[in-house]
PDB file of N, CA, C and O in Angstrom, chain B, residues numbered from 101:
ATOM      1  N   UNK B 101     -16.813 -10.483   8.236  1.00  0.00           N
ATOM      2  CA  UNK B 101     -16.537  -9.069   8.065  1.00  0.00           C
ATOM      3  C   UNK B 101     -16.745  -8.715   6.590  1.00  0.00           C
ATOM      4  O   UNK B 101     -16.296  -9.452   5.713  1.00  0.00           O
ATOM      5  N   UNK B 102     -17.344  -7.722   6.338  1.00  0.00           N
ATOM      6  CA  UNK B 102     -17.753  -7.218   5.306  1.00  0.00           C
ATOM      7  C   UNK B 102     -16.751  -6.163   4.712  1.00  0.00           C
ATOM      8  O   UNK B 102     -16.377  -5.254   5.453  1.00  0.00           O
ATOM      9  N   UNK B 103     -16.240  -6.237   3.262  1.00  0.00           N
ATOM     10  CA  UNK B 103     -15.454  -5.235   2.766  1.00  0.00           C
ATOM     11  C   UNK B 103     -15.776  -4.391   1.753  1.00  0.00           C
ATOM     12  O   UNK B 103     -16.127  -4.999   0.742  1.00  0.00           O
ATOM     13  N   UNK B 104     -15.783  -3.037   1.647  1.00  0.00           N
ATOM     14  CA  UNK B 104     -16.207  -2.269   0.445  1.00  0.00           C
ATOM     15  C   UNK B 104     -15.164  -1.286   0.074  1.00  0.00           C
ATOM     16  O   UNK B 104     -14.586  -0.657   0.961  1.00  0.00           O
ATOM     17  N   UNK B 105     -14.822  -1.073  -1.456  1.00  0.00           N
ATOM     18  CA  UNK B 105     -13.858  -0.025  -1.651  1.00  0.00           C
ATOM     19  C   UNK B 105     -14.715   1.024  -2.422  1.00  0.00           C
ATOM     20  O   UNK B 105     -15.780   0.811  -3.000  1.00  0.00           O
ATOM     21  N   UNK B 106     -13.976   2.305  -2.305  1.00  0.00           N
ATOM     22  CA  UNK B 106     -15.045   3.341  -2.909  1.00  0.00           C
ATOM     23  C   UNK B 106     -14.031   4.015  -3.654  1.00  0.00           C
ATOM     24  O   UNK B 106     -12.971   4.586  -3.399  1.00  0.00           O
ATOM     25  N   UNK B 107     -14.891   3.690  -4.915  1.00  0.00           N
ATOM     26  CA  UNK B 107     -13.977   3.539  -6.190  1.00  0.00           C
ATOM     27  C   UNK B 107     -14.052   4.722  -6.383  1.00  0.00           C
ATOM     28  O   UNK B 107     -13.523   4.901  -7.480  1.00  0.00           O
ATOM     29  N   UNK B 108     -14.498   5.966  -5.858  1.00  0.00           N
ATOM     30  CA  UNK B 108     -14.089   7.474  -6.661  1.00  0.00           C
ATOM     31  C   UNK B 108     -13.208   7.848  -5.619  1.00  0.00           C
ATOM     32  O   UNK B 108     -12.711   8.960  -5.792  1.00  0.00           O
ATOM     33  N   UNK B 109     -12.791   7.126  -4.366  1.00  0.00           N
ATOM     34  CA  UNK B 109     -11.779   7.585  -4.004  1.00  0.00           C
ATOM     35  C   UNK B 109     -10.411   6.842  -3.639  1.00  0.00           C
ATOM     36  O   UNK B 109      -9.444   7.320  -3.047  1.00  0.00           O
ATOM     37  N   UNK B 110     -10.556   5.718  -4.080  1.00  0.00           N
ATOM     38  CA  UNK B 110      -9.227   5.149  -4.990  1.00  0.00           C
ATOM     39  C   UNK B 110      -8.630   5.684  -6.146  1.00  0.00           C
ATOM     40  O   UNK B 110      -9.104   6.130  -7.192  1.00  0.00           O
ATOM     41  N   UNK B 111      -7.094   5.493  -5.579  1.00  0.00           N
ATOM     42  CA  UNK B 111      -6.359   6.483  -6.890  1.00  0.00           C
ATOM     43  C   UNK B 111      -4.608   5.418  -7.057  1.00  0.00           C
ATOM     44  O   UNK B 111      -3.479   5.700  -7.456  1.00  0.00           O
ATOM     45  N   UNK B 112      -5.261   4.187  -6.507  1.00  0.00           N
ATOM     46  CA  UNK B 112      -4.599   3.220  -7.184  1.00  0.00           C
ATOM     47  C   UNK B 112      -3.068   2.953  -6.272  1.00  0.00           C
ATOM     48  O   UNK B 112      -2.299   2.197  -6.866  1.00  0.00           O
ATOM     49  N   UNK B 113      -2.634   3.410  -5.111  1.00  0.00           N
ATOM     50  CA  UNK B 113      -1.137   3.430  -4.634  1.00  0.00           C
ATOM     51  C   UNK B 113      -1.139   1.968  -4.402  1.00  0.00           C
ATOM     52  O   UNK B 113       0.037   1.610  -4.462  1.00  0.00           O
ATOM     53  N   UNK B 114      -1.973   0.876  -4.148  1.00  0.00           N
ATOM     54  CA  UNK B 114      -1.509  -0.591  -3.980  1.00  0.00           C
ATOM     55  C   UNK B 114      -0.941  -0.940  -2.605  1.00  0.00           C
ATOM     56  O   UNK B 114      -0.328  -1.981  -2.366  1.00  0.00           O
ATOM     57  N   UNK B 115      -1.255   0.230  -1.542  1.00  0.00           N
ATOM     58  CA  UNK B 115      -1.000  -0.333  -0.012  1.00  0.00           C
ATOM     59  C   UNK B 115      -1.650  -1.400  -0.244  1.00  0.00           C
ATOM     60  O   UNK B 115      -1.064  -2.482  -0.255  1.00  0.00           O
ATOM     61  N   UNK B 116      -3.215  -1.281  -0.513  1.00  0.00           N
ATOM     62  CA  UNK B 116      -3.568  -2.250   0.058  1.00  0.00           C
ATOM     63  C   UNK B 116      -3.630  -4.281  -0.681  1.00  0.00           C
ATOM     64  O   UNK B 116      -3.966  -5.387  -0.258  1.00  0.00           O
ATOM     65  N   UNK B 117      -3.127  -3.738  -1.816  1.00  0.00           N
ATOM     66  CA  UNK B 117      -2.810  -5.114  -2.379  1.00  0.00           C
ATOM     67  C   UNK B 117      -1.204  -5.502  -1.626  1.00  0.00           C
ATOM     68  O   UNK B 117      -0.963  -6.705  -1.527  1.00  0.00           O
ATOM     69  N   UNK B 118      -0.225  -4.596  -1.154  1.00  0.00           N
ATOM     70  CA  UNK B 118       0.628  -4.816  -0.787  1.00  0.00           C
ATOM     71  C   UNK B 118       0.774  -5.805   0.590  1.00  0.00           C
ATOM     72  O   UNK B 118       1.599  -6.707   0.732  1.00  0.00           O
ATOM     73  N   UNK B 119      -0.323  -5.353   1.618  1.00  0.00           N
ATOM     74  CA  UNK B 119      -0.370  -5.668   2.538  1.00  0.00           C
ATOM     75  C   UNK B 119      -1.462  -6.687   2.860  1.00  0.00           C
ATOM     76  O   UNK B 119      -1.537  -7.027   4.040  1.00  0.00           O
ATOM     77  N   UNK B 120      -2.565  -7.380   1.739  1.00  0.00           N
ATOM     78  CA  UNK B 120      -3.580  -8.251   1.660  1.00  0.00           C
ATOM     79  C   UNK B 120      -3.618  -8.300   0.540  1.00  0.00           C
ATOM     80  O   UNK B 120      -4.423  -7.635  -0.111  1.00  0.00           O
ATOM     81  N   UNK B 121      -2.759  -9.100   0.018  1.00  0.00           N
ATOM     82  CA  UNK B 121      -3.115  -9.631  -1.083  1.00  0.00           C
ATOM     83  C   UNK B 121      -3.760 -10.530  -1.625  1.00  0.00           C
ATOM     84  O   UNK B 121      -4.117 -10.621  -2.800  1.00  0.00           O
ATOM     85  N   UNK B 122      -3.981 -11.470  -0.451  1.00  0.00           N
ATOM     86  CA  UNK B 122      -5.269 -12.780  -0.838  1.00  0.00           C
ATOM     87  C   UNK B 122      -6.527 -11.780  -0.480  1.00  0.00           C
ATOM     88  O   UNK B 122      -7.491 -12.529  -0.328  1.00  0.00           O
ATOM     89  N   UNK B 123      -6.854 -10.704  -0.321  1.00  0.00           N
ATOM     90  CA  UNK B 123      -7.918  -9.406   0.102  1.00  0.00           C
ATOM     91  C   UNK B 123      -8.282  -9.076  -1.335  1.00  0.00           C
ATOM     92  O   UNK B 123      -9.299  -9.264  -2.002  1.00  0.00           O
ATOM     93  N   UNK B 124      -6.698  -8.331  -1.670  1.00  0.00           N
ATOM     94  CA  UNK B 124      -7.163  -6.809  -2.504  1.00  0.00           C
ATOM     95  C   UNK B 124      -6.441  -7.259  -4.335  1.00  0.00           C
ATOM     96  O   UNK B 124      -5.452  -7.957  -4.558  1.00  0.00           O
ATOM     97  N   UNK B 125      -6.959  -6.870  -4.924  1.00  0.00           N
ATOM     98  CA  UNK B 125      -6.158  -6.537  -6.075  1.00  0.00           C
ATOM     99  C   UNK B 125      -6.049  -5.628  -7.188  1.00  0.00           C
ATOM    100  O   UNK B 125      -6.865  -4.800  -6.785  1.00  0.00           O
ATOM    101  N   UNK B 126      -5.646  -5.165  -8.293  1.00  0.00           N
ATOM    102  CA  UNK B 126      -5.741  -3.957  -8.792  1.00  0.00           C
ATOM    103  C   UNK B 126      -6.647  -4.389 -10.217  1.00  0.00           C
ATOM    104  O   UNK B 126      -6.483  -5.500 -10.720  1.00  0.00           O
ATOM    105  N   UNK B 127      -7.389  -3.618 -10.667  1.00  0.00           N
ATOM    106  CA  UNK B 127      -7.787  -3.925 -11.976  1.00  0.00           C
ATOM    107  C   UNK B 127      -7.059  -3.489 -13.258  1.00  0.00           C
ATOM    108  O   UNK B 127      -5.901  -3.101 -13.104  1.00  0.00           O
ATOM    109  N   UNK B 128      -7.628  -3.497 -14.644  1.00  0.00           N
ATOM    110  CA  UNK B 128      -6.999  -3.150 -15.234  1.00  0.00           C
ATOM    111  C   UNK B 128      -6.129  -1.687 -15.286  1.00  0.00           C
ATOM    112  O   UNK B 128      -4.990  -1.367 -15.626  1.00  0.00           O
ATOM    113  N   UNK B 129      -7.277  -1.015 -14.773  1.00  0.00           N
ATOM    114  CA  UNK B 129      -6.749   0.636 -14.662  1.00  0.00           C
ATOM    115  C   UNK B 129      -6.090   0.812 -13.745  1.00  0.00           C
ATOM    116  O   UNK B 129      -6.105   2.004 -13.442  1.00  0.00           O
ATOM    117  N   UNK B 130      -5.115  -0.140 -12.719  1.00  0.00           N
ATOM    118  CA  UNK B 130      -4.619   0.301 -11.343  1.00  0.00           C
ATOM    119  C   UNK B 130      -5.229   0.361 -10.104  1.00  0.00           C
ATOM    120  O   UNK B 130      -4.539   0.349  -9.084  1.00  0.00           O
ATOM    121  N   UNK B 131      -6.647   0.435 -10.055  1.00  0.00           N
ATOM    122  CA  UNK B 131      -7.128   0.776  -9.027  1.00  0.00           C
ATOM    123  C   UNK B 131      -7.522  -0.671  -8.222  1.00  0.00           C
ATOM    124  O   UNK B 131      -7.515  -1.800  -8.713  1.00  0.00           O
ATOM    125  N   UNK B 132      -7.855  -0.292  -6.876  1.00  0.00           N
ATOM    126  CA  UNK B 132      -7.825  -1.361  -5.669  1.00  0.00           C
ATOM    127  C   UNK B 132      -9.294  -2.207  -6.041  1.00  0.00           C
ATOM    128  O   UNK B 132     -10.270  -1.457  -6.079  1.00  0.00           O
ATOM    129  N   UNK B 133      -9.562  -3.564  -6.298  1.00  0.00           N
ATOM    130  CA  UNK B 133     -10.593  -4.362  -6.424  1.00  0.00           C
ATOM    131  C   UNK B 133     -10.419  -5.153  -5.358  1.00  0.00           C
ATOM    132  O   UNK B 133      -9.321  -5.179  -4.802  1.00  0.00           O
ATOM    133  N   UNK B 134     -11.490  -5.929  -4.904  1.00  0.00           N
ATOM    134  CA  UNK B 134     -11.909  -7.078  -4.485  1.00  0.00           C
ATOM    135  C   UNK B 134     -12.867  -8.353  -4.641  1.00  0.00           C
ATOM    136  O   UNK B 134     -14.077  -8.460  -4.443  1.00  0.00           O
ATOM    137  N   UNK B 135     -12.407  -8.799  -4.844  1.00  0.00           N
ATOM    138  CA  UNK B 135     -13.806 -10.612  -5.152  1.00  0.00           C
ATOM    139  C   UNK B 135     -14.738 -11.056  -3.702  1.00  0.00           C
ATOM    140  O   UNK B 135     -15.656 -11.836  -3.449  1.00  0.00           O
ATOM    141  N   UNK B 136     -13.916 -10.076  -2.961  1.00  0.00           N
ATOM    142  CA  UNK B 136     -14.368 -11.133  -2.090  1.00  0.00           C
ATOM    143  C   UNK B 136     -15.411  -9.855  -1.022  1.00  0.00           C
ATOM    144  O   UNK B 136     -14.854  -9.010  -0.322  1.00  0.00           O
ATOM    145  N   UNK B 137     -16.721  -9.969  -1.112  1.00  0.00           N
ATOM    146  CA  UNK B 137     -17.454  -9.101  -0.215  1.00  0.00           C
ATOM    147  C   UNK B 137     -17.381  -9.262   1.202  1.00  0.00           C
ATOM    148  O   UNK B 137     -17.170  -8.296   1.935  1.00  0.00           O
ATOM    149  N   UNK B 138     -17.586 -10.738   1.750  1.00  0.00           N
ATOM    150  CA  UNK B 138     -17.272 -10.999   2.869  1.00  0.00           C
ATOM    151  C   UNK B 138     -15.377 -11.752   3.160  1.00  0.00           C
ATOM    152  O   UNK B 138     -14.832 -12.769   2.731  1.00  0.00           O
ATOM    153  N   UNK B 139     -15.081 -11.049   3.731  1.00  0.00           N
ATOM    154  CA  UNK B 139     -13.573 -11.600   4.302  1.00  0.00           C
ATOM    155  C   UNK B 139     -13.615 -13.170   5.114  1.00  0.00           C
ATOM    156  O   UNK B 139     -14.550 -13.698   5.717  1.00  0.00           O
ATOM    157  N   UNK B 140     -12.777 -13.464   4.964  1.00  0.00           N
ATOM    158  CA  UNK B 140     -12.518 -14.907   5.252  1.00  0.00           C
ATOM    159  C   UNK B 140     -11.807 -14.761   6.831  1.00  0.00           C
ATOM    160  O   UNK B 140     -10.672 -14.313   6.670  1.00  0.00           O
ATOM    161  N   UNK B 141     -12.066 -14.965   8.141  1.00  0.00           N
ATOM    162  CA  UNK B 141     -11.605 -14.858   9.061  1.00  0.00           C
ATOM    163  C   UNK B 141     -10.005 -14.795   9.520  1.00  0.00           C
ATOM    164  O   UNK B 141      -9.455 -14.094  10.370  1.00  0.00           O
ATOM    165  N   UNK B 142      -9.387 -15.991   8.453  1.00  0.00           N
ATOM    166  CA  UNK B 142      -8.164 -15.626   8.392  1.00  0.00           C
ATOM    167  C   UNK B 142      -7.149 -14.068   7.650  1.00  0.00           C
ATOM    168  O   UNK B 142      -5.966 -13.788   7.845  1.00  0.00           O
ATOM    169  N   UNK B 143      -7.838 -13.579   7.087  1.00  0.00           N
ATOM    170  CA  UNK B 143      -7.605 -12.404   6.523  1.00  0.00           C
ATOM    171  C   UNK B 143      -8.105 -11.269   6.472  1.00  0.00           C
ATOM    172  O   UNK B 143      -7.985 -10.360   5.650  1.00  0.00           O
ATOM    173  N   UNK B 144      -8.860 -11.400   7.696  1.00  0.00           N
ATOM    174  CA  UNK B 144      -9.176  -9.724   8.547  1.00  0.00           C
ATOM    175  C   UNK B 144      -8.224  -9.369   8.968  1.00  0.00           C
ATOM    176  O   UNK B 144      -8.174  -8.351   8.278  1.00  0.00           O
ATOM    177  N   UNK B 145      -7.313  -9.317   9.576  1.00  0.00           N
ATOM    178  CA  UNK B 145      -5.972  -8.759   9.986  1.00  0.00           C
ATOM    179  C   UNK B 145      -5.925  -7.922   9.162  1.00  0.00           C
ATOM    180  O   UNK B 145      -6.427  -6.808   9.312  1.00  0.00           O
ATOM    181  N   UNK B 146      -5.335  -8.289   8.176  1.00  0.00           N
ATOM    182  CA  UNK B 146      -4.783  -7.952   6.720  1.00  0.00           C
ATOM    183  C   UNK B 146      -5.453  -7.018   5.886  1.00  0.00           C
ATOM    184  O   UNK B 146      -4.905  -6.317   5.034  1.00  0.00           O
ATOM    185  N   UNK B 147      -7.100  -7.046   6.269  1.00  0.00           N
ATOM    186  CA  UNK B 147      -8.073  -6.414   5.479  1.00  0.00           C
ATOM    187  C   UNK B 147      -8.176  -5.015   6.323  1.00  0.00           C
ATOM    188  O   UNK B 147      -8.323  -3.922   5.776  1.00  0.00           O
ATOM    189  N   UNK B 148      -8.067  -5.233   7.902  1.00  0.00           N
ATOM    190  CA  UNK B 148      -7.904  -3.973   8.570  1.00  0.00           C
ATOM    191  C   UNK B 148      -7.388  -3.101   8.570  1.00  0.00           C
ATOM    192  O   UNK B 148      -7.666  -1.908   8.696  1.00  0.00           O
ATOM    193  N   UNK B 149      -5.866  -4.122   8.295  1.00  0.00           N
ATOM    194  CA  UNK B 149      -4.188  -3.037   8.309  1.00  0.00           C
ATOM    195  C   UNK B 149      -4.594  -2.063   7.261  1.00  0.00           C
ATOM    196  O   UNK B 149      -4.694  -0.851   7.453  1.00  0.00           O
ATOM    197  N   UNK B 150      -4.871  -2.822   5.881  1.00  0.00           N
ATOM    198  CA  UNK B 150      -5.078  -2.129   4.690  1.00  0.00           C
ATOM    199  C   UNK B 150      -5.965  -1.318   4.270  1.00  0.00           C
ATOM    200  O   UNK B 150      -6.123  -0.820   3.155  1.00  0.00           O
ATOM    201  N   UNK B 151      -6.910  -1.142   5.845  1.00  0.00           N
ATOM    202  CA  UNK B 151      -8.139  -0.263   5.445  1.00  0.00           C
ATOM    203  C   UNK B 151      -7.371   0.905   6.001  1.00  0.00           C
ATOM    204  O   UNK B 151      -7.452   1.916   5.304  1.00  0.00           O
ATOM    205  N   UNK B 152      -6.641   1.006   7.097  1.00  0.00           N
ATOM    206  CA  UNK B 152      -5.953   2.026   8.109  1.00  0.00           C
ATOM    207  C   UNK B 152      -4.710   2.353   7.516  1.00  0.00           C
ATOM    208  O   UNK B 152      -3.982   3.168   8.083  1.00  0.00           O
ATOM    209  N   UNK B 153      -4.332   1.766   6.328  1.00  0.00           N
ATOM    210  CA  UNK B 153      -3.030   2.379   5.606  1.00  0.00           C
ATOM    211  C   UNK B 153      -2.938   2.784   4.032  1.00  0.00           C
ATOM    212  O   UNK B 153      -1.946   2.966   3.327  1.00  0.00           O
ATOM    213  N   UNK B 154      -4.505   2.869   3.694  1.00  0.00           N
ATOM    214  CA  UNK B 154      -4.881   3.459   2.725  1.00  0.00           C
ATOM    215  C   UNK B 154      -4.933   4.818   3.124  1.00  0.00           C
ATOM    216  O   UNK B 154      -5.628   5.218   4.059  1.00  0.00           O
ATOM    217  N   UNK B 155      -3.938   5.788   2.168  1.00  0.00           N
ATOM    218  CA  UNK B 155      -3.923   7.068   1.828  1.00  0.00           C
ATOM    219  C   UNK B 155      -4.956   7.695   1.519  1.00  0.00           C
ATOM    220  O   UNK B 155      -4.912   8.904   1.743  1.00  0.00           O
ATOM    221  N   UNK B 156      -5.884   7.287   1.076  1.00  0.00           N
ATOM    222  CA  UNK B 156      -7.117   7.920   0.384  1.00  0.00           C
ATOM    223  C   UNK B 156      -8.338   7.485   1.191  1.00  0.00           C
ATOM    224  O   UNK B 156      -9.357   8.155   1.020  1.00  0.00           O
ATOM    225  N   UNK B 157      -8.389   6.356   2.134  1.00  0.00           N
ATOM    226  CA  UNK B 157      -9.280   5.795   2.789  1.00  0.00           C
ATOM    227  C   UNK B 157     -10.495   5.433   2.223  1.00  0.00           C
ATOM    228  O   UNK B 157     -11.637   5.734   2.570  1.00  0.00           O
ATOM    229  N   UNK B 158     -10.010   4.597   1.104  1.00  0.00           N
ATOM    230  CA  UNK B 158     -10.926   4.185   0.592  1.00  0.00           C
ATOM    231  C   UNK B 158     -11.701   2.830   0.891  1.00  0.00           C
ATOM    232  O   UNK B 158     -12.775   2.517   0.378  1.00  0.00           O
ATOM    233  N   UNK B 159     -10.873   1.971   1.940  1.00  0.00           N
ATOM    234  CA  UNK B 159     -11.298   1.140   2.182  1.00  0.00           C
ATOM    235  C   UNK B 159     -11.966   0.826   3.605  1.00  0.00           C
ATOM    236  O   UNK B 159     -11.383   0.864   4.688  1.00  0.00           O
ATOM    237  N   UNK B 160     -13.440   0.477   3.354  1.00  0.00           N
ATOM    238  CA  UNK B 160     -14.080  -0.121   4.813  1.00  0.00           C
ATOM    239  C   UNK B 160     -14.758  -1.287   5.047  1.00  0.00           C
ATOM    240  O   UNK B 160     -15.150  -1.555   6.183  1.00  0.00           O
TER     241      UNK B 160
END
């Protein structure tokens, strides 16, 4: 599974580092990063929840 965040519409609330954190993390400025382009099977769950409980829907 493939993950992308779209950084002009991230505004940094950290659902999704909250809820995937071996996923997501914040950079210096707050906002939602990731290392990892393809997800690791064990942590699609996690990458889903956090795409569907992002406020801003920045994540797909």
């Amino acid at each position: 599974m493939k993950i992308t965040i779209d950084e002009d519409r991230c505004r940094g609330h950290g659902v999704c580092c909250t809820i995937g954190p071996e996923v997501f993390d914040l950079n210096d400025d707050g906002y939602a990063v990731t290392e990892q382009s393809e997800v690791p099977q064990e942590f699609e769950s996690a990458a889903r929840s956090a795409a569907r409980s992002c406020p801003e829907r920045a994540i797909t």
